[in-house]
N, C-alpha and C positions, 0 to 999 in steps of 0.2 A: 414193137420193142417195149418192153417192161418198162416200167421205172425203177430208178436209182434204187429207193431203198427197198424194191421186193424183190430187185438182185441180190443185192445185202443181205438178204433174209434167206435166200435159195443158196447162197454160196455159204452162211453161217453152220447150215443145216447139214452141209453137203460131209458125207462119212469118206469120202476120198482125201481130201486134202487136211495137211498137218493145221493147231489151232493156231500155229504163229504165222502161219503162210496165209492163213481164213484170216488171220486179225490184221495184217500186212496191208489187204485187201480191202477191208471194210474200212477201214483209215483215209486210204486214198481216194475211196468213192466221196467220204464226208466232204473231201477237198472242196468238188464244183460244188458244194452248197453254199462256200464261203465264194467261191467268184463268180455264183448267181447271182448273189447279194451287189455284188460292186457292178455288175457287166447289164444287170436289168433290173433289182429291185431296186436301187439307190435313184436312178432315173427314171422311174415309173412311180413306185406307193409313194402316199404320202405320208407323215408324220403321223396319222388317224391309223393308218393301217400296218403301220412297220409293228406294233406288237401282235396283231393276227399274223403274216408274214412269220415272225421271229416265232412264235407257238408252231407254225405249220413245219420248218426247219427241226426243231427241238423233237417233235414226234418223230420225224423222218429220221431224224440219226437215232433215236430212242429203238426204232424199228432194229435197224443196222446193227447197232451196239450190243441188243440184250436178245437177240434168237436166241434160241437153245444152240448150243455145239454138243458134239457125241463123244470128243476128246478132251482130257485135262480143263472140264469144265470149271472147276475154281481157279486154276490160273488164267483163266481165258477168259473169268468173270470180272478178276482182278485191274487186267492190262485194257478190256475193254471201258471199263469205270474210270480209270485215272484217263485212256482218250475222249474218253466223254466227259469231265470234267475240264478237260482242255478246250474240243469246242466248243462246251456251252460257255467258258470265257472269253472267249474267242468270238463268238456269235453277242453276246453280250457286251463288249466290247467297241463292236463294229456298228451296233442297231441301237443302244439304250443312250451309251455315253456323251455328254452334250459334247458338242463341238468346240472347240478351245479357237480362240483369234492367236497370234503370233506379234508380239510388236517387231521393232526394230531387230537386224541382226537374227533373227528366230527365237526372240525371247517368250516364251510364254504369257498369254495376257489373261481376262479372264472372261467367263464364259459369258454368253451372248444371250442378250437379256431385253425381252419383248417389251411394247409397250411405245411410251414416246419417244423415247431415247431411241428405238432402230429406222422414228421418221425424220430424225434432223440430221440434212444434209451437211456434212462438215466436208469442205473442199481437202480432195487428198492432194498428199505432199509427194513432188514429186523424191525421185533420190537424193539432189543437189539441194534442195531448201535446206534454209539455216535461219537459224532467230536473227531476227533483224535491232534486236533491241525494241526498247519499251518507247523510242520515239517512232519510230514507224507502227507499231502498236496505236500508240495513240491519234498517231493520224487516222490509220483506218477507220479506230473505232469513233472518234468527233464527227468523220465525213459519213460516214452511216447515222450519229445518231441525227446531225443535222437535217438529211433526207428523213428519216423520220417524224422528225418536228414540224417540216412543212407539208409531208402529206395527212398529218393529223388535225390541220389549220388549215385556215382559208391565207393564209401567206404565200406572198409571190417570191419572197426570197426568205432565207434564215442566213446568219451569220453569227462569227464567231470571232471575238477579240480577246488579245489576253496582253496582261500587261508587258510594257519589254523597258527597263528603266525609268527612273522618274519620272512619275505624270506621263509617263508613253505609253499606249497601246498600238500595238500590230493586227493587222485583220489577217486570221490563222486562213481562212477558208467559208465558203458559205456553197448555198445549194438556191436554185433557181428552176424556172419552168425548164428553162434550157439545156441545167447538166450542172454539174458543180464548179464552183469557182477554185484555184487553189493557187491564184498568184498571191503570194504574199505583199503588206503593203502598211507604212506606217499611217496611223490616225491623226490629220493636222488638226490643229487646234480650233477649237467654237465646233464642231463636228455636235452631233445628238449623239456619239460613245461618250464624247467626254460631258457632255451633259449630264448624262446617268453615274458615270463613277464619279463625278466631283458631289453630286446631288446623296448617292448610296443607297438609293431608293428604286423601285420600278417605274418603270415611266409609260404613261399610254397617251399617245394623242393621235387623234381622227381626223382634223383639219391641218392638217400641211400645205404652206403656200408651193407652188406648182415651181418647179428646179429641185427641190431639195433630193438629193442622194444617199444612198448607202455608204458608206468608204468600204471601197474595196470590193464595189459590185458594178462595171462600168455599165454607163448604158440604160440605169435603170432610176425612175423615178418612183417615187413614194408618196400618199399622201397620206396611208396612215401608219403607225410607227409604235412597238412595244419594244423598251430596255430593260434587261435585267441584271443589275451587279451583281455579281457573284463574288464575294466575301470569306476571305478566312483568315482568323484570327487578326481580327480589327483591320483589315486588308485588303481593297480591292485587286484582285487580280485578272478578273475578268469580265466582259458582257456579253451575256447572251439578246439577241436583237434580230425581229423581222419587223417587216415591210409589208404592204401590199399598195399597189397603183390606186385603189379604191378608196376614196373617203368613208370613215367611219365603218370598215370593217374590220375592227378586232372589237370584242367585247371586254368585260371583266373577269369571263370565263377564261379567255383567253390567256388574258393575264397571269392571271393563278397558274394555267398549265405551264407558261413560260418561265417562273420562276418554280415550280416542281423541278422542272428538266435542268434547271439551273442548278439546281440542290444536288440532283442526283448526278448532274456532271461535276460537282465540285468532290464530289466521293471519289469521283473516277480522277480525280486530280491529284487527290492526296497520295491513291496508289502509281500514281505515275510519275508523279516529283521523289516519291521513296525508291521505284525502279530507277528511276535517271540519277539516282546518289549513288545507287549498288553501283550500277556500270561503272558511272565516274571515278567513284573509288576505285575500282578493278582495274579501267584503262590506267588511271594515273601511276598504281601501282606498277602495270608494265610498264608504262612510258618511263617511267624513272630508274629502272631497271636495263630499259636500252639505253637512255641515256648513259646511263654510268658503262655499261659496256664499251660507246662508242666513244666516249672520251678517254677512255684507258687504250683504246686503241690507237689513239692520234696524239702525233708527238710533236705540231708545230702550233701556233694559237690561229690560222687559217682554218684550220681543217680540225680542231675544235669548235671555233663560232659556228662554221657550215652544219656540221653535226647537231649542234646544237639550237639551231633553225627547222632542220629538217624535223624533230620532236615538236619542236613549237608549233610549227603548222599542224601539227595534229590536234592538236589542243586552241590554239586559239585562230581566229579570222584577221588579219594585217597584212598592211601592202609596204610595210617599212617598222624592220626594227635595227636602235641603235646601240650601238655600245660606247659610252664616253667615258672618259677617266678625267679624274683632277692632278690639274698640273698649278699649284699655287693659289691663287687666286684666282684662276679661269677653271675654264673647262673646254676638254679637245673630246672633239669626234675622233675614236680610232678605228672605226670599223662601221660601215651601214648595208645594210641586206634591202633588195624590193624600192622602192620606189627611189630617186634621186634629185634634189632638187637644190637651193642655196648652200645650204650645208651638208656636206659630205665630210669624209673622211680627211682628214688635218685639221679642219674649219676652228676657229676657235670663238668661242665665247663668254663673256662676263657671268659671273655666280649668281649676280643681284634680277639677271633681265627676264629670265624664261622661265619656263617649268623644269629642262633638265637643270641648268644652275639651283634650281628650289630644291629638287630631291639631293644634288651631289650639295650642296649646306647646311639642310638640316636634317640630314640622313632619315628621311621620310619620303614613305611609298604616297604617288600621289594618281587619281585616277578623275578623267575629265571626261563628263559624256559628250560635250561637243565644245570642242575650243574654239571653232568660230560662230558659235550659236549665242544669241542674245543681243546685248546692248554692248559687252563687254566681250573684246577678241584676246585671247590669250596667248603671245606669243612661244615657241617651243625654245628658243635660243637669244632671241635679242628683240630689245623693242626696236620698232618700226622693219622690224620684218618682211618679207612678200606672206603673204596672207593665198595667195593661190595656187597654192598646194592638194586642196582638195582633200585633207586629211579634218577629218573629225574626232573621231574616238583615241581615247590621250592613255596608258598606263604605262606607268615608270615605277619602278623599284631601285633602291640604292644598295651596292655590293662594298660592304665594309669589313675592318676585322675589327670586334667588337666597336666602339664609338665613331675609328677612325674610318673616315670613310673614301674610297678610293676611285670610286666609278659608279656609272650606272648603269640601267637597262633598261628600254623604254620599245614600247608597240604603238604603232598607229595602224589606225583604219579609214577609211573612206564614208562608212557608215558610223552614224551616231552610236552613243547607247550598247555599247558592244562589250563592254568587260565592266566588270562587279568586285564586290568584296573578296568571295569565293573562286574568282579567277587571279584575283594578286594575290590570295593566301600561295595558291598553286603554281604560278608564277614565283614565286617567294624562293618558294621549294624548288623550283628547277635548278633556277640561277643557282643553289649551293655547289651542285654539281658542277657547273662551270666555272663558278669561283676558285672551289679546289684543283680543277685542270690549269688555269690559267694561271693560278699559284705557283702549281708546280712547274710550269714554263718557264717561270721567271724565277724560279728558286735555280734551275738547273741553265740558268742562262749567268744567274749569278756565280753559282759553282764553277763554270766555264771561263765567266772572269778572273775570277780568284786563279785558277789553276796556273789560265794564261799569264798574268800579270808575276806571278812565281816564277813562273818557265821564264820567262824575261829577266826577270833580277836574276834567276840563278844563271840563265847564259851571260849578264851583265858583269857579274861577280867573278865567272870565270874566265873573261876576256881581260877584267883588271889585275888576275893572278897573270 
């Protein structure tokens, strides 16, 4: 059997047949050249050889296209030039043009480009992945950089604390021979964390007497020990901090690499507290937005407060929030969510005794990181209180119309240390929402009266005619 193109060349030739019926023909032969390319040269040459390939095609239709014909040779010359101009785009197209990536959706991405960039593996996403936010971001990235700092050291463990309210630090996470650690866990006090940020210095010691611990690494002793505060803007916020079982192995080298890593995690902090504002603004934004919705939707002050719990819990951690109003000189519980203990709903107490009687008198927001923490116990409603409650963390805000103030609204938690400036600003701002709901209940309960108290005189009036 011949080949493709010196059939092409026999039939171009051929004085029998008309030139459109010969050019009809020579067209359709071109075809398998292109489904050669896809059905065996795309899976056999390689990238060295697809331009000899793409040459040896271009002859072969060159062959086909341009024989001599015996008929209407310039229009024959014409029609086979504009299909030769077709495949050679066509073939060029198929063989030269880089290959494009596709992102998302079949968006076009751009072309694929050699080098180191095609060796680093970046774990694919499946369908369903979604951004987790910039605190799960940051965990990843600390628990990796962490395993990286202790296999670049003779360190048995690395850890990581960052601060969580006054003079508090939390141990975020650390990494060990064993695997990483990620219980979470507060730092007591006299600890070697709090040594270094009260100090703001790095700290190295080699002789450790025999018990001393990590916080937040059970199980494990230490006898020598590198701290490093990490600092910003006249600030401790955190320490970086390992360990080894061994007396007197960390050098001075060591030291220096421990506050590098300290430096360049404090970079990776600042873009991660500017991330965790974006969100926050953004949540807050919605949340205020449902809130307002679902209070316009409810038309009794039950099924307001509920509503307006349900938000809270998105935002803040508590296992009881109140809501109290001033009746004269006291102050009455009207409502409590979560936890339930002496004072509930009716309960009444003196202005002078608690923290709620302090914000419903001097119409100020007050925030307690631990009200039975220290020398001094602060009662919530009345001195000599039960204190076993098991509530710690205190934020109250006062609900007034301008000076005069009417009620409050206060969270507790169980954990210390749990709400801030930046959480009663936001706080602040909820409560408007509920103020104005519960306004309008009682404007419309007032209306109700008035109507009623009419309707009465006027059946009264008309009994007396």
């Amino acid at each position: 059997m011949e080949p493709g193109w010196l059939l092409t060349y026999h039939m171009n030739t051929s004085d029998d047949l008309p030139w459109h019926d010969t050019m009809f023909r020579v067209f359709l032969l071109t075809l398998p050249l292109i489904f050669l390319y896809y059905g065996i040269v795309k899976s056999v040459i390689s990238k060295k050889q697809a331009p000899w390939v793409f040459g040896l095609l271009l002859i072969a239709v060159a062959v086909g296209f341009f024989a001599p014909m015996s008929r209407n040779e310039q229009a024959a010359s014409i029609i086979k030039g504009v299909l030769y101009i077709l495949v050679f785009v066509l073939l060029y197209g198929v063989l030269i043009w880089p290959e494009k990536e596709t992102g998302p959706a079949g968006i076009p991405g751009t072309e694929k480009k050699s080098g180191i960039a095609e060796k680093v593996h970046l774990p694919e996403e499946s369908g369903d992945s979604v951004w987790r936010g910039f605190g799960e971001a940051f965990q990843w990235y600390y628990r990796g950089f962490l395993t990286i700092i202790r296999n670049a050291s003779v360190a048995s463990a690395v850890a990581l604390y960052l601060k969580k309210g006054q003079n508090v630090f939390e141990f975020q996470g650390g990494d060990t021979a064993s695997g990483p650690v990620t219980q979470k866990l507060l730092v007591q006090e006299g600890s070697l964390i709090e040594i270094v940020a009260r100090q703001r210095k790095s700290f190295l010691e080699g002789k450790l007497p025999i018990g001393v611990t990590m916080p937040g690494i059970p199980g494990f002793q230490i006898r020598s020990f590198i701290g490093v505060p990490m600092i910003r803007e006249n600030e401790v916020t955190g320490v970086l901090a390992m360990g080894s079982e061994a007396m007197d192995n960390f050098s001075e080298q060591d030291q220096e690499l421990l506050e590098k890593c300290g430096q360049l995690f404090m970079q990776v902090m600042v873009v991660y507290r500017k991330g965790l504002r974006w969100e926050m603004d953004e949540k807050i934004y919605r949340l205020h937005l449902d809130l307002e919705r679902q209070l316009e939707n409810n038309r009794d002050e039950q099924s307001i407060l509920l509503a307006f719990v349900d938000v809270m819990k998105k935002m803040f951690p508590f296992s009881r929030l109140t809501f109290c109003e001033k009746d004269g000189n006291q102050g009455v519980v009207r409502w409590v969510y979560g936890q339930l203990d002496d004072y509930n709903q009716g309960a009444r107490f003196n202005l002078d005794d608690g923290l709620n009687g302090w914000i419903l008198k001097r119409n100020a927001p007050m925030i307690v990181e631990d009200i039975t923490g220290g020398e001094v116990t602060r009662p919530r409603y009345e001195k000599g209180e039960s204190h076993e409650h098991g509530l710690h963390s205190f934020m109250g805000i006062p609900m007034a119309d301008m000076d005069d103030v009417w009620g409050c609204l206060t969270l507790e938690s169980p954990e210390p240390g749990q709400y801030d400036g930046t959480g009663q600003q936001v706080f602040a701002s909820m409560s408007l929402h509920l103020k104005s709901a519960l306004e309008r209940i009682r404007l419309m309960r007032q209306i109700q009266k008035l109507a009623e108290s009419r309707t009465a005189a006027g059946t009264a009036r008309f009994q007396m005619e």
